[in-house]
BAVO-575482 format. One record per residue (C-alpha): residue number from 1; x, y, z. Coordinates in Angstrom, 1 decimal. Layout:
<nodes>
+-----+--------+--------+--------+
! seq !     px !     py !     pz !
+-----+--------+--------+--------+
! NUM !      X !      Y !      Z !
...
+-----+--------+--------+--------+
</nodes>
This chain:
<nodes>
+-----+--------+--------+--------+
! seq !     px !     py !     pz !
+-----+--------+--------+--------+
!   1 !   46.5 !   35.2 !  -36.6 !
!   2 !   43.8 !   35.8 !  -33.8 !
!   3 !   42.2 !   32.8 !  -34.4 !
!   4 !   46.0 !   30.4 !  -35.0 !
!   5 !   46.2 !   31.7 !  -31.4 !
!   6 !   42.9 !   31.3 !  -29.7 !
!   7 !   43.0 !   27.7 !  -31.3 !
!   8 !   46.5 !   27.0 !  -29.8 !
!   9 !   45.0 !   28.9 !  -26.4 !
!  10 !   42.5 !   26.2 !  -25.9 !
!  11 !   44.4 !   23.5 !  -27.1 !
!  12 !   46.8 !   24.1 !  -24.4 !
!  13 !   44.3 !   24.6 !  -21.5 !
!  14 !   42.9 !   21.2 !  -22.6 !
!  15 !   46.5 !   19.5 !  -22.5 !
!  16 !   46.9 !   20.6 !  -19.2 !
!  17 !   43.5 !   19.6 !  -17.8 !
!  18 !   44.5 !   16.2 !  -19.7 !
!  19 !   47.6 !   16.4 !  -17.5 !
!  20 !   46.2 !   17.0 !  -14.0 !
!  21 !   43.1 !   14.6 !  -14.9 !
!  22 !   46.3 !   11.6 !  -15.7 !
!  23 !   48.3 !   12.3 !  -12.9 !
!  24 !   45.7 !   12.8 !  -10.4 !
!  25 !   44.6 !   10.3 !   -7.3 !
!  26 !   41.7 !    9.4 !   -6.8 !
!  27 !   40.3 !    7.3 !   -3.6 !
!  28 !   38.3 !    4.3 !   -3.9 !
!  29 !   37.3 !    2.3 !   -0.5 !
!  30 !   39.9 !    3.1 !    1.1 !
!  31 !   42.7 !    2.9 !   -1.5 !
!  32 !   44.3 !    5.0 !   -4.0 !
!  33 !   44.4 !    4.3 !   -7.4 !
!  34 !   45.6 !    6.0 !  -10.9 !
!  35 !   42.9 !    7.6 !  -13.1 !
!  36 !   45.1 !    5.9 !  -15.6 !
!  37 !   43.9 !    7.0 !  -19.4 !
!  38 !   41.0 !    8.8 !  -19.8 !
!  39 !   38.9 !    6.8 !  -22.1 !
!  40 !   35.0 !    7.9 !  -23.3 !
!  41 !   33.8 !    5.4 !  -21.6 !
!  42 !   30.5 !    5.1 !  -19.5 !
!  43 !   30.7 !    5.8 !  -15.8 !
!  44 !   29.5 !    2.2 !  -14.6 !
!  45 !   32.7 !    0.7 !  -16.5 !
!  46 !   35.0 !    3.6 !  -15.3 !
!  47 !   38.0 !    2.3 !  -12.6 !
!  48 !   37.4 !    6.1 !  -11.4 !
!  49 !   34.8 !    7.9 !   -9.1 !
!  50 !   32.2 !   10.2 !  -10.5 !
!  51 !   32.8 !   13.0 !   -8.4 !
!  52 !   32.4 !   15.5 !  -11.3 !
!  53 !   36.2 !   16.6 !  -11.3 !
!  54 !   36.7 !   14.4 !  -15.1 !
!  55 !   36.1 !   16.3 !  -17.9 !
!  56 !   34.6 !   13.4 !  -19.5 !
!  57 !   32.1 !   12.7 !  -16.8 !
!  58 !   29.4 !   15.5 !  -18.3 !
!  59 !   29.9 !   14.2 !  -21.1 !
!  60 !   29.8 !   11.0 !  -20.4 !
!  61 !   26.2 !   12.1 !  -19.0 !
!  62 !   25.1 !   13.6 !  -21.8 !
!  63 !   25.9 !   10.4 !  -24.0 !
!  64 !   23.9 !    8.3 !  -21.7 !
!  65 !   20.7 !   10.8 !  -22.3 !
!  66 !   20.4 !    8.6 !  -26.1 !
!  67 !   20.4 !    5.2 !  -24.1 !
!  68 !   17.3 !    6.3 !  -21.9 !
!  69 !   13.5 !    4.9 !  -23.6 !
!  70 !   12.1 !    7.6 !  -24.4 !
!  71 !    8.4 !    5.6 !  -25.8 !
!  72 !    5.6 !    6.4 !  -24.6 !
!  73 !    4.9 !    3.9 !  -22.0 !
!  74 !    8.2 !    4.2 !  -20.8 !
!  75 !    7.4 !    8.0 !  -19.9 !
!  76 !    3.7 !    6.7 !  -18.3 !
!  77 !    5.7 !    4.6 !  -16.2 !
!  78 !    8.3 !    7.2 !  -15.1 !
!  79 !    5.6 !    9.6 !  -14.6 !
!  80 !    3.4 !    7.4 !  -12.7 !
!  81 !    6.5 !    6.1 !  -10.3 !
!  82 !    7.4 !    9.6 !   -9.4 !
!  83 !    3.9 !   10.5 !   -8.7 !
!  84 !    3.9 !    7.1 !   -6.5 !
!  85 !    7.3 !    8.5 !   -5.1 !
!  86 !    6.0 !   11.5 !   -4.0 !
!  87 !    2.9 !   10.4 !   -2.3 !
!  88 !    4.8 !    8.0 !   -0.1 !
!  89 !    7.8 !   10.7 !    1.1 !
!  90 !    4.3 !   13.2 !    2.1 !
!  91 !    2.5 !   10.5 !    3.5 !
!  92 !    5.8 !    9.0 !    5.7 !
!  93 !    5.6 !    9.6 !    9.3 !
!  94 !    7.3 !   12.7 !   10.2 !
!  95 !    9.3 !   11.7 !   13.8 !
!  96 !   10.4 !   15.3 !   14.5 !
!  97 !    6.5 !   16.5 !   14.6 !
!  98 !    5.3 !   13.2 !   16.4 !
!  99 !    6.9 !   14.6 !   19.2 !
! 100 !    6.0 !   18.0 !   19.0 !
! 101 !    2.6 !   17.5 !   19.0 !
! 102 !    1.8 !   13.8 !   20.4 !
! 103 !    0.0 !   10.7 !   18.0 !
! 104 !   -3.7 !   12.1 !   18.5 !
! 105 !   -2.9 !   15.5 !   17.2 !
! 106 !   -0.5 !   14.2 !   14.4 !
! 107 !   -2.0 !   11.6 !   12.9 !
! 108 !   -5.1 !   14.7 !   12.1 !
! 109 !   -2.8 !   16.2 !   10.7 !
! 110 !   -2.5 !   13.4 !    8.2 !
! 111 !   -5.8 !   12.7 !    7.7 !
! 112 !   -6.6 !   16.6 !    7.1 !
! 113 !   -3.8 !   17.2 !    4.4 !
! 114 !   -4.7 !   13.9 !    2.7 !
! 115 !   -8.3 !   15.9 !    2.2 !
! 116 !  -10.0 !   13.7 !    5.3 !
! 117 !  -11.6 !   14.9 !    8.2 !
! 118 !  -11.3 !   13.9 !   11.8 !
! 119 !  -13.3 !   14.5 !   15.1 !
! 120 !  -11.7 !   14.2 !   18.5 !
! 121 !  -13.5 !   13.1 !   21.6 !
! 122 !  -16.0 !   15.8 !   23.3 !
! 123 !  -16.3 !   17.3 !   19.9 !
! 124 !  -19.4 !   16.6 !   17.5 !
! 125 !  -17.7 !   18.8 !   14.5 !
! 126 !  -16.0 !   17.2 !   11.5 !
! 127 !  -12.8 !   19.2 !   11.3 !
! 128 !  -11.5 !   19.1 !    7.2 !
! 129 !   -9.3 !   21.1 !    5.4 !
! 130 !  -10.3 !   24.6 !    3.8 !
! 131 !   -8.7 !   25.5 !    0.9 !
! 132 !   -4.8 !   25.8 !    2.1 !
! 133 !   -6.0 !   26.3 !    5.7 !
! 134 !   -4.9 !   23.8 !    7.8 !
! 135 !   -7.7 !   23.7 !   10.8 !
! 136 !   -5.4 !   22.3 !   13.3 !
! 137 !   -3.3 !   23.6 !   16.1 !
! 138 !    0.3 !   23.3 !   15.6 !
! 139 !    1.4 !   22.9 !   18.8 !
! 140 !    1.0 !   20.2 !   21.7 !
! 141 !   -2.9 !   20.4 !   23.4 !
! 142 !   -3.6 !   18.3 !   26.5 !
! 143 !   -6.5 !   16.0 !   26.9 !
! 144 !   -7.0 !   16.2 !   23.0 !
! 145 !   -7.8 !   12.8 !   21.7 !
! 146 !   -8.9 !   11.5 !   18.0 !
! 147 !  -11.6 !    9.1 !   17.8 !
! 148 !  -12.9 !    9.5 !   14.1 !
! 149 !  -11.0 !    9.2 !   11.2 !
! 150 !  -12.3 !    9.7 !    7.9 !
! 151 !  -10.3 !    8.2 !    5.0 !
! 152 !  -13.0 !    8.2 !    2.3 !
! 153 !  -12.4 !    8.7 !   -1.2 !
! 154 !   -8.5 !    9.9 !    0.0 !
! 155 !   -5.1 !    8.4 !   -1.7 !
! 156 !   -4.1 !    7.1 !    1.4 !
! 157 !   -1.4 !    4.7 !    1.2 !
! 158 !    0.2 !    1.9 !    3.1 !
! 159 !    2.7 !    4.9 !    4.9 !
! 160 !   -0.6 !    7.2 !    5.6 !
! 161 !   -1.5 !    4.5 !    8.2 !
! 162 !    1.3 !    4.5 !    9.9 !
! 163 !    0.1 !    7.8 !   12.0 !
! 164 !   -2.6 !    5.7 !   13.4 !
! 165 !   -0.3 !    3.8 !   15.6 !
! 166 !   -0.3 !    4.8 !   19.3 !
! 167 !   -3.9 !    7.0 !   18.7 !
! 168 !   -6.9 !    6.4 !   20.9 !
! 169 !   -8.9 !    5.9 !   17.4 !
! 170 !  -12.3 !    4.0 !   17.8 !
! 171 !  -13.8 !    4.7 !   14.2 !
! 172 !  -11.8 !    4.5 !   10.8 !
! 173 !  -13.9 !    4.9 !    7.4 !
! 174 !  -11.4 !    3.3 !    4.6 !
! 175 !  -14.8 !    4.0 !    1.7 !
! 176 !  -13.7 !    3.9 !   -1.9 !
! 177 !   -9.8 !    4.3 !   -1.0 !
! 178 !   -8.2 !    2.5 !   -4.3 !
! 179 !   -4.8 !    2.1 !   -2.7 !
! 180 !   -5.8 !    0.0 !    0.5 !
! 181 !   -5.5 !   -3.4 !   -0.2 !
! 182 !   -4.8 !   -6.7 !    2.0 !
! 183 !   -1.0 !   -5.3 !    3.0 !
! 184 !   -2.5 !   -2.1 !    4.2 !
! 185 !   -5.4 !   -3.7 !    6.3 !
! 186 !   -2.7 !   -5.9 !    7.7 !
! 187 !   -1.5 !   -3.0 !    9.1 !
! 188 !   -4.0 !   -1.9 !   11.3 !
! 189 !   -3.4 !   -4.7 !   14.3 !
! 190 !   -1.5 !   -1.3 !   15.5 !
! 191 !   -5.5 !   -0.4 !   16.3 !
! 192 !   -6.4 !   -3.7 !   18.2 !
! 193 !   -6.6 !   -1.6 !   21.6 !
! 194 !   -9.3 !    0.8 !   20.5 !
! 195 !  -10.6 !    0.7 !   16.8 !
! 196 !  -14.7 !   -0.5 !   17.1 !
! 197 !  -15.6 !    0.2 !   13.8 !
! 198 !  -14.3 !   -0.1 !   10.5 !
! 199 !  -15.7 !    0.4 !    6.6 !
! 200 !  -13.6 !   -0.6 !    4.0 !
! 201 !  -16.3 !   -0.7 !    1.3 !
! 202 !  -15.3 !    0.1 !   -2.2 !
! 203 !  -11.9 !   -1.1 !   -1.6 !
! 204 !  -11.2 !   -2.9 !   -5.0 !
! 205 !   -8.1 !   -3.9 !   -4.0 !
! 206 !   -9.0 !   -6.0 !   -1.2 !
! 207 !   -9.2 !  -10.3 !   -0.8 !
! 208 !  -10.5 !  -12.5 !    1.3 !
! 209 !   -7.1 !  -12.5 !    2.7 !
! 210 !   -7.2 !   -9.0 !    3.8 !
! 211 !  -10.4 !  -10.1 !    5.5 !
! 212 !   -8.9 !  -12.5 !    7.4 !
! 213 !   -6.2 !   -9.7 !    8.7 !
! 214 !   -8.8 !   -8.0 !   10.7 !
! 215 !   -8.5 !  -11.2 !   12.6 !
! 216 !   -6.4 !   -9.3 !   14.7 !
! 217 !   -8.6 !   -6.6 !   15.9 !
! 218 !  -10.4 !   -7.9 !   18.8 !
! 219 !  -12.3 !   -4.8 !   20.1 !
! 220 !  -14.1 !   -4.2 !   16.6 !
! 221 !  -17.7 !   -4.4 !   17.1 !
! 222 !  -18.8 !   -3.2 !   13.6 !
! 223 !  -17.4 !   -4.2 !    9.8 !
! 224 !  -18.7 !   -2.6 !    7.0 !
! 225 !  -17.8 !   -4.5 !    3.7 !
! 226 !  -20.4 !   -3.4 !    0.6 !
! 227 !  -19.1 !   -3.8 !   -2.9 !
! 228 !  -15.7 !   -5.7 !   -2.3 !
! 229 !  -15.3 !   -7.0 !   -6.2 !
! 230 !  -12.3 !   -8.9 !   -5.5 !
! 231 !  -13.5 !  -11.0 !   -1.9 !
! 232 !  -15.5 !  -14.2 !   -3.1 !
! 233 !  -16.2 !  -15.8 !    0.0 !
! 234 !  -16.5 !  -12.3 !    1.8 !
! 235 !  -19.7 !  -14.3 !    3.7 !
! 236 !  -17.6 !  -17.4 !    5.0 !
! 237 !  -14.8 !  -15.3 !    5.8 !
! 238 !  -17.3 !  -13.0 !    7.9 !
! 239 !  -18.5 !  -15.8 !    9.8 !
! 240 !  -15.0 !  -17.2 !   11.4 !
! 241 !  -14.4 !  -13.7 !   12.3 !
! 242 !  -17.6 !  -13.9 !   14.4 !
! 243 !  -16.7 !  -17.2 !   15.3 !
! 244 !  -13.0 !  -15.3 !   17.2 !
! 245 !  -15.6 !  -12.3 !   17.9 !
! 246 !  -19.1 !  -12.3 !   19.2 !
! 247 !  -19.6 !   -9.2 !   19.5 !
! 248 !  -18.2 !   -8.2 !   16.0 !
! 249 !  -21.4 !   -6.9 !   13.8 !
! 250 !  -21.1 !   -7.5 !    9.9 !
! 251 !  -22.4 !   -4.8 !    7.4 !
! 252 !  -23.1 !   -5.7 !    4.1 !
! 253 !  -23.6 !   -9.6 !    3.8 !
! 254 !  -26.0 !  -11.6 !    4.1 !
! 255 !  -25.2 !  -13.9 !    6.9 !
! 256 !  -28.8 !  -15.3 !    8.3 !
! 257 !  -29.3 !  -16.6 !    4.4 !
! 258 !  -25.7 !  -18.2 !    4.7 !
! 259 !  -26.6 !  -19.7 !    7.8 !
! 260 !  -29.7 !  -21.3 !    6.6 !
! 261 !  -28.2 !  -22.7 !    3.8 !
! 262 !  -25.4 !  -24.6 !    6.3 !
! 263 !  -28.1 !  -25.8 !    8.2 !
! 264 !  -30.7 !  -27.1 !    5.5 !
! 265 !  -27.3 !  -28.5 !    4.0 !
! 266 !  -26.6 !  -32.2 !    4.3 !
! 267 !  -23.8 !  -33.9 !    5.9 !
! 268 !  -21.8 !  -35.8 !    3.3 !
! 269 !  -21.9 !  -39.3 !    5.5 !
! 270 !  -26.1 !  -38.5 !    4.9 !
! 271 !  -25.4 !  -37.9 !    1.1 !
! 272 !  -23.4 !  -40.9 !    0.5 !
! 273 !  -26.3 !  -42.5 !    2.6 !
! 274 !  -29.3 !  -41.2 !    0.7 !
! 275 !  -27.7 !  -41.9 !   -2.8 !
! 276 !  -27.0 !  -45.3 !   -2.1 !
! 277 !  -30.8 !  -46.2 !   -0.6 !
! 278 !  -31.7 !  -44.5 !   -4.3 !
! 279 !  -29.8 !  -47.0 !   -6.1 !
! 280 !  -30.7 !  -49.8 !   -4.1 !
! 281 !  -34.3 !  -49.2 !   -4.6 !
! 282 !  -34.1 !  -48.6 !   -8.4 !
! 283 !  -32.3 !  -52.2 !   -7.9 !
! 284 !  -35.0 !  -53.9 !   -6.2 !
! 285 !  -37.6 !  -52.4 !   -8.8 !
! 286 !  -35.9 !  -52.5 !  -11.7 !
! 287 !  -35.8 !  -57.2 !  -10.4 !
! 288 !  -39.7 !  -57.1 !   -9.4 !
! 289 !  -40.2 !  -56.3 !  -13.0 !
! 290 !  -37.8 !  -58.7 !  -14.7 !
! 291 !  -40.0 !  -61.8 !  -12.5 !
! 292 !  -43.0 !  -60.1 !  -13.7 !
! 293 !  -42.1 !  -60.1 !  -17.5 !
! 294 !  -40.9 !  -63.9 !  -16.6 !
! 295 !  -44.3 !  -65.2 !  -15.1 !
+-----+--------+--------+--------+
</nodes>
């Protein structure tokens, strides 16, 4: 008997959220509409809002759990993308303490917690992180300005480099970074003003077309570019930049081989030229021996 009416208790508390759930309104941009029948449905085909108020909407959730692919690569993916995820919300430029403690002094910050290390102007010590210590102040300091930042070996991103905008940075060191690539050197016309030298060696990710983004920088006076696996022409592209730059210094190419290979290199007018003096020789000879087989 206790169980005839526990059955018809829950019956009837299911009836009446069945009841409320039918005759209640629900608000859809801007109008109201009918729930209508409740149907197990999924929510992207439901005429009603998933504000959690349905009893069918957990469930509805819980059904949609067997349509997720759950394989292997699918999970490397997902793992991989919230990993990616992550690093770019840490790495994004945080407004609220820009202004509390002014670009130089933020943008150390960065570099620090992305296991860098920075030196400001006056100051011959490399300032990194120690263990969870962060080495910085935390407040504003006057007349404190970063000229070294040191990048190498970090999983900076595209977002990291936003920090460097409106610094007083003269030296960047990009070495064996595997997320720069031509987007992220695009990026740092932000440093025309002030940056003199830059490495970006052991950037695998970056082209000849990142290369040509440094067009920009007109200040820099030194470019280090060693083991760049993915710039072919790396030596041509070096020499327009000299071309825009004088002063701009190239590490890691061989330029004065380059340039004696353009200059010992003919002209086409003088190969075209040359070729056909070879073949109207060979003509002349090949007719000085036909009369002398004749006579």
């Amino acid at each position: 008997m206790s169980y005839l009416k526990k059955s018809l208790r829950q019956a009837n508390t299911l009836y009446s959220r069945l009841s409320i759930c039918h005759s209640k309104r629900y608000a859809s941009d801007g109008r109201e509409r009918r729930m209508g029948k409740p149907m197990l449905e999924p929510e992207y085909m439901r005429s009603f809002p998933d504000d959690g108020k349905s009893p069918f909407v957990n469930f509805n959730r819980f059904m949609n759990l067997f349509e997720i692919d759950y394989s292997l690569n699918s999970m490397r993916h997902y793992l991989r993308h919230s990993i990616y995820r992550h690093e770019v919300i840490a790495q994004s430029l945080d407004t609220e303490k820009l202004g509390r403690l002014g670009a130089d002094l933020t943008a150390a910050h960065t570099v620090v917690r992305l296991q860098g290390r920075v030196q400001f102007a006056g100051f011959d010590k490399w300032i990194e992180a120690k263990g969870d210590r962060m080495p910085l102040p935390n407040y504003k300091v006057d007349n404190l300005y970063l000229q070294v930042a040191d990048f190498t070996g970090t999983k900076v991103l595209y977002e990291g480099l936003e920090c460097l905008e409106g610094t007083s940075l003269k030296m960047l060191i990009l070495k064996d970074c595997k997320n720069i690539d031509d987007f992220c050197l695009s990026r740092l016309y932000v440093l025309s003003d002030t940056l003199e030298f830059l490495d970006i060696s052991g950037c695998s990710l970056v082209t000849d077309n990142g290369l040509g983004a440094l067009q920009k920088l007109k200040n820099l006076k030194y470019l280090r570019i060693n083991d760049l696996p993915n710039a072919g022409n790396k030596s041509l592209v070096s020499l327009l930049l000299q071309e825009d730059n004088p002063d701009l210094t190239v590490l890691g190419v061989d330029l004065e081989a380059l340039d004696h290979m353009t200059e010992n290199s003919q002209a086409p007018e003088n190969i075209v030229q040359d070729s056909l003096s070879t073949k109207q020789s060979s003509s002349d000879q090949s007719q000085k021996q036909a009369d002398s087989e004749k006579t």
